[in-house]
N, C-alpha and C positions, 0 to 999 in steps of 0.2 A: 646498369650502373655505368654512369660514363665517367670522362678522367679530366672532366671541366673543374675548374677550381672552386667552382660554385655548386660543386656537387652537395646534395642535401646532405650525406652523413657528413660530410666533412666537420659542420661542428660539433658533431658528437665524439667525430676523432680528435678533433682539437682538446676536446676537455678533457679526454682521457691522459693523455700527454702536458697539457696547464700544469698541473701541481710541478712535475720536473721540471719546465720551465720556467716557473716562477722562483723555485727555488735556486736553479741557476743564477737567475739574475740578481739574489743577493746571499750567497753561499750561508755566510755569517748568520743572520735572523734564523734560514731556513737550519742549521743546526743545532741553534738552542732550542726551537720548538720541538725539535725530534729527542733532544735530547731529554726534555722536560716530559714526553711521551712516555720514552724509556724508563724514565726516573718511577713512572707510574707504576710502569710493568714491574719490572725490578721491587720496589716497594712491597709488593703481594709476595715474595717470594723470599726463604730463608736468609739466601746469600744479599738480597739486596739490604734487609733490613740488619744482618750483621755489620754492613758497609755503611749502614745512614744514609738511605737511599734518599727517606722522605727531610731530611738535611742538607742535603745538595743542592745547591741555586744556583751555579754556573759551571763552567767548562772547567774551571782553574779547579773548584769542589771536587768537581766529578775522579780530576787526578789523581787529587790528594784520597778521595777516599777510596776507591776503587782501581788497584793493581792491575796493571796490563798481565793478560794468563794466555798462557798456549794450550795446544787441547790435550798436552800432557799433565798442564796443573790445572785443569777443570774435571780429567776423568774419571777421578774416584767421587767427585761432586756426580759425576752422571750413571757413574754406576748405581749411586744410593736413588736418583732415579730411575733407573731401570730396575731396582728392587719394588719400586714401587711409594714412593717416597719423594711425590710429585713437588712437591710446594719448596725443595730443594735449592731448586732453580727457576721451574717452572710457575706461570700461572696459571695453567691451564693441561690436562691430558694431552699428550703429543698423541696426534692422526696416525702418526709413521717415524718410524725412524730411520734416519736416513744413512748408507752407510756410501764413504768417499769409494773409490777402486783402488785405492793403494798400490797407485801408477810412483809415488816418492817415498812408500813406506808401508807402513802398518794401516791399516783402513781405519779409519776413524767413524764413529756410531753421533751423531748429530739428530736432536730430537728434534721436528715439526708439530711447533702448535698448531692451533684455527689461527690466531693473528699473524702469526711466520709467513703460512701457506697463502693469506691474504693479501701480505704486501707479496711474494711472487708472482702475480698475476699481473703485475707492472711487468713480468720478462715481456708480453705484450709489446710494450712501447716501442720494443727495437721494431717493430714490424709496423706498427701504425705512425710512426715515425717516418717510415721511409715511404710508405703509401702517402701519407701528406707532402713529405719533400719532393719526390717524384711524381705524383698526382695519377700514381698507379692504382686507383682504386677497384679497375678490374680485379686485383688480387683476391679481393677479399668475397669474389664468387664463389671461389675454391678452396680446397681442401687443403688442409694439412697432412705432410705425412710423418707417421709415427713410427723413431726407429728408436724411441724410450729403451733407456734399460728397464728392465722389472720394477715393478712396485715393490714386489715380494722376493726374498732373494733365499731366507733363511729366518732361523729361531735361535735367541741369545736363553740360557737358564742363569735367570741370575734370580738368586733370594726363592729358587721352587716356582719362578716366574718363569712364563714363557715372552719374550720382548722377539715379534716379527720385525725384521730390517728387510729394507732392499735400497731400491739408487731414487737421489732427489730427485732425478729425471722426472722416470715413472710416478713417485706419491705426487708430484707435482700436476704431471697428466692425471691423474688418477682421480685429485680431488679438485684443480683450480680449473684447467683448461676444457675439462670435459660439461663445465658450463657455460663457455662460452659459444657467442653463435656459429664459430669457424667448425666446420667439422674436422675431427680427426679421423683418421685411417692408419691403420688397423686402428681400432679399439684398445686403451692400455688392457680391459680383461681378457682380450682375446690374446694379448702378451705374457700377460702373468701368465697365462694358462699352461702355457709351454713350458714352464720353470723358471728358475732363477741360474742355472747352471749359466757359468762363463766361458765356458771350450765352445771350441772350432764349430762344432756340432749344431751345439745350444743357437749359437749367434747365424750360422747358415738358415738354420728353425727360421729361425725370427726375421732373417731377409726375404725368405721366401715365403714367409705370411704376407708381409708387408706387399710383398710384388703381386702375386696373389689376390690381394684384397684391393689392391688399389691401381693395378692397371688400367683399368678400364673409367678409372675417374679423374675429373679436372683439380691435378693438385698443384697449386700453384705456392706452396708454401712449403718450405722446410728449415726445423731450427733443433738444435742440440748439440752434440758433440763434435767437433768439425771431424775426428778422427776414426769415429763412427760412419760420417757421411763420406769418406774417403776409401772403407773397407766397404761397403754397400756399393758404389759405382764400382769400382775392382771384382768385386762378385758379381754385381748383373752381368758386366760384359763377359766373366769367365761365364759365368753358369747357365745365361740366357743368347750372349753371345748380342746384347745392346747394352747402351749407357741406360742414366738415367735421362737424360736430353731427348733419347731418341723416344723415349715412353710420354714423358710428362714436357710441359710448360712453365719450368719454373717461373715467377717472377719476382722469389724474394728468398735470400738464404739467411736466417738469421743463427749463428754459431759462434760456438766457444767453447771453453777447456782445454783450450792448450794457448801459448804465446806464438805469434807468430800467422797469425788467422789473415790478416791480410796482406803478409808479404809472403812468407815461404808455402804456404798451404795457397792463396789466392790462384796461380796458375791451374794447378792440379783441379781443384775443385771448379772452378769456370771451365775448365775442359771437361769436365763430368757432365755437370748439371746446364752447361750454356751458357755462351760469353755474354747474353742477356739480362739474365737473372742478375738481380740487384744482391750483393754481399754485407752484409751489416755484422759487427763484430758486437758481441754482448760480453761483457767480463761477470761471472757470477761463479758459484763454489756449493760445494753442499753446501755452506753453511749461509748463502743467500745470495740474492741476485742485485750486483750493484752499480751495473753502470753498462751503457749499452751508446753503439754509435749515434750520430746525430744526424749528420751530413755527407756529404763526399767526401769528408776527412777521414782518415783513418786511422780512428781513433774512439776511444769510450770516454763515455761522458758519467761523470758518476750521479747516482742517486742521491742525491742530499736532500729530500723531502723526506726519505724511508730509513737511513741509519744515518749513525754518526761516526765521522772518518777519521783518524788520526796515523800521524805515519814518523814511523822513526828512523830518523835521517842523521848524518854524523854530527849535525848540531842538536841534538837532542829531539824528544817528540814535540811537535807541533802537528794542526789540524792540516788537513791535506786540501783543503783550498788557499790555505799559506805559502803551499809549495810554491818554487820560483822555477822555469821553463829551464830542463836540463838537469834539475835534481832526482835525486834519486832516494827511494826508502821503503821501508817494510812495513806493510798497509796492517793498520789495527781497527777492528769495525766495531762498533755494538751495533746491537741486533734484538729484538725482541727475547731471545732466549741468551745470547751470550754477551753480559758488559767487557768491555774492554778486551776483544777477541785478536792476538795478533795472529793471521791467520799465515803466516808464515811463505806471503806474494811481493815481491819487488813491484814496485809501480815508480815509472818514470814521469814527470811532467813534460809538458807542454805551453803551449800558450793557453793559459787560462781558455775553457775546462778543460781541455783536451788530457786522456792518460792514456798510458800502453803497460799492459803487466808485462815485464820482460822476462818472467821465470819465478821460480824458489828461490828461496833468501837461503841463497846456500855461498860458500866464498869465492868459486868462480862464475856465477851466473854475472856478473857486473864485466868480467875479463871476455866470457864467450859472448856478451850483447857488445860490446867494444867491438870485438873482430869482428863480428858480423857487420857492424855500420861499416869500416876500413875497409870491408872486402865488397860493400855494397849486395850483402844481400837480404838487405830489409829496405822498406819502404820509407822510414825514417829520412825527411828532409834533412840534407847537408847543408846548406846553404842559410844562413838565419835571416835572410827574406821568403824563404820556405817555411818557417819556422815561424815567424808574425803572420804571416799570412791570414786573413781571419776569414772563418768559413763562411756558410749563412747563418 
C-alpha cells in the first residue's frame, strides 16, 4: 500500500468519511434530517409517543415538546428498562449497557442498542481522516492496540433481573470494531477474561496482556482514553524498562476523555509513543461518539449527520452550529436512545466547525479555562488572526 494520493482505497476512504462532510458543509439541512431520523426512533418508544414524537416537524416542535433531561431525570425511565420494560425508551434490546467511570460522580448505566453501536463505528473517522489528510495509508497495514476497559465489568438486580454492565469502550470493541478489517490486539475476549476489577492489579493484568500479545506485531494504531494511554507508557517503562516508541511504530493516536488532549497531555504522550505519530483529538462519552478532529487544527469537529446538537449558552438554548467563535455553553445531544440529553460538557466555539470541550458544566470550569489561556498553557490561539485562520 503506498502513500500516493491516487492510492486505490483512497476512495473507499473518502466515502466512509462523505456523509460528515457533507454535513458540514450545510450544518442546518444535515440536522433536520437527523433530527427527523430520531423523531422515528423515538416514535416506537413510550417516552417518545408520550411527547408526540410522530407530531413533530421541526426544530422549534421538537423544543416545545420534548424537555431537555439530565441523566438524573431519565434514571428512573432506565431503571424500568433495566426491569425489563424495553419499549420505555428503547426501540430495540440494548447489546450492553454501558457504565461511565465515575471520574465526576456516581457512574452512570447508559443503554446500547444495534442502532447506537452503529452509528459508533464513525469513531473510525478520526483515524481515516487523518490517513487521507496525511496520505499515511501505510497505517492501515497494522494493527490496533487494545487497551479497552472491559466489556463486562459487573451485574445490576433490578426487578429479579440480572442487567451485565461494563465500559462503552470495551461493548464497543466487543461488537462494532471487531468487524472491521484493522485488527485488534489483544482481543476484547481475551480482556473480559481477566475481570472487570478496577485496582492496581486488575489494570497491570490488562497491560501486561496487551504487551504480551502484541509486541511482536506491527501496530501502528492506538485510540481510547488518553489517560489510560499515559498510565500504559508509565508502566512499560517501570515494568519492562521501555516506552512504547521503543516497541511499536506508531502512526496514529486517535484519543479522548478528558479536556485538554492536545495541549496539556500533547507533550507527555508524543514523548511516550513518538514525536511521529500523528495525534487526533476525538470528543465522545458513554453516551456516544460526537465529534472528532479533522486537520492540523486542534480541534473537534462535530457529527452532525449522526445526532442533533443543541447548547445552552447565557442567551438561551440554540443549535450548536449557531454558536459564534468565543462562545461558550452546555452541549445537549439527542441520540438514538436519549432525546434532548444535556450531557452536562462545556463546549467552547471556534471559527466554524471547529470545538474544544473545556471540562464539566460546573461553576468554575469557565474561571480554571480562563487562567489556563492567561498563563498560556493551552494551545488555544490568542491572537484572532489565529483564530480566522481556516484549516484545509
Amino acid at each position: 500500500m503506498t502513500n500516493s494520493a491516487d492510492n486505490p482505497i483512497a476512495p473507499i476512504l473518502q466515502a466512509f468519511v462523505q456523509p460528515w462532510h457533507d454535513a458540514l458543509a450545510d450544518p442546518p439541512a444535515a440536522q433536520e434530517r437527523v433530527l427527523a431520523d430520531l423523531l422515528k426512533i423515538y416514535a416506537r418508544t413510550e417516552y417518545g409517543r408520550d411527547h408526540g414524537a410522530e407530531q413533530v416537524g421541526s426544530i422549534d416542535d421538537y423544543r416545545a415538546a420534548f424537555p431537555v433531561k439530565t441523566y438524573a431525570d431519565y434514571e428512573p425511565i432506565l431503571r424500568r428498562v433495566m426491569g425489563g420494560d424495553t419499549g420505555a425508551l428503547l426501540e430495540a434490546e440494548p447489546l450492553g449497557w454501558a457504565m461511565t467511570r465515575g471520574t465526576t460522580g456516581a457512574s452512570k448505566y447508559i443503554p446500547m442498542t444495534p442502532r447506537d453501536l452503529e452509528q459508533r463505528h464513525n469513531a473510525a473517522r478520526a483515524v481515516i481522516q487523518y490517513v487521507l489528510h496525511s496520505r499515511r495509508f501505510d497505517i492501515l497495514l497494522g494493527a490496533n492496540l487494545n487497551l479497552s476497559f472491559p466489556s463486562i465489568v459487573g451485574s445490576l438486580d433490578v426487578n429479579d433481573r440480572q442487567i451485565e454492565y461494563g465500559y462503552a469502550t470495551g461493548i464497543y470493541v466487543k461488537h462494532v470494531a471487531a468487524r472491521t478489517p484493522i485488527r485488534t490486539i489483544p482481543s476484547q475476549e481475551a480482556i473480559d477474561e481477566l475481570g472487570g476489577d478496577a485496582g492496581r492489579d486488575a489494570w497491570n493484568a490488562r497491560f501486561e496482556l496487551a504487551y504480551q500479545t502484541a509486541r511482536d506485531e506491527n501496530i501502528t494504531i492506538l485510540g481510547g482514553a488518553a489517560q489510560v494511554m499515559l498510565k500504559f507508557g508509565r508502566w512499560l517503562h517501570k515494568t519492562h524498562g521501555v516506552y512504547p516508541k521503543d516497541v511499536w511504530n506508531f502512526g496514529v493516536l486517535s484519543l479522548g476523555s478528558t479536556a485538554g488532549i492536545n495541549s496539556t497531555h500533547r507533550p507527555r504522550l508524543l514523548a511516550l509513543y513518538g514525536e511521529n505519530a500523528g495525534l487526533v483529538e476525538i470528543y465522545g462519552a458513554t453516551e456516544g461518539m460526537f465529534g472528532q478532529q479533522r486537520d492540523d487544527r486542534r480541534f473537534w469537529v462535530p457529527n452532525y449527520d449522526l445526532y442533533v446538537f443543541e447548547v445552552e449558552t447565557k442567551n438561551g438554548i440554540k443549535m450548536l452550529h449557531e454558536m459564534k467563535p468565543g462562545e461558550t455553553g452546555s452541549l445537549i445531544v439527542s441520540t438514538p436512545v436519549l432525546p434532548r440529553y444535556k450531557i452536562l460538557d462545556l463546549v467552547r466555539a471556534f471559527e466554524p466547525p471547529h470545538f474544544l470541550c473545556i471540562g464539566r458544566d460546573r461553576q468554575w470550569t469557565r474561571s480554571v479555562y480562563w487562567l489556563r489561556r492567561v498563563m498560556e498553557l493551552d494551545v488555544l490561539p490568542r491572537r484572532r488572526s489565529e483564530i480566522t485562520r481556516r484549516g484545509d
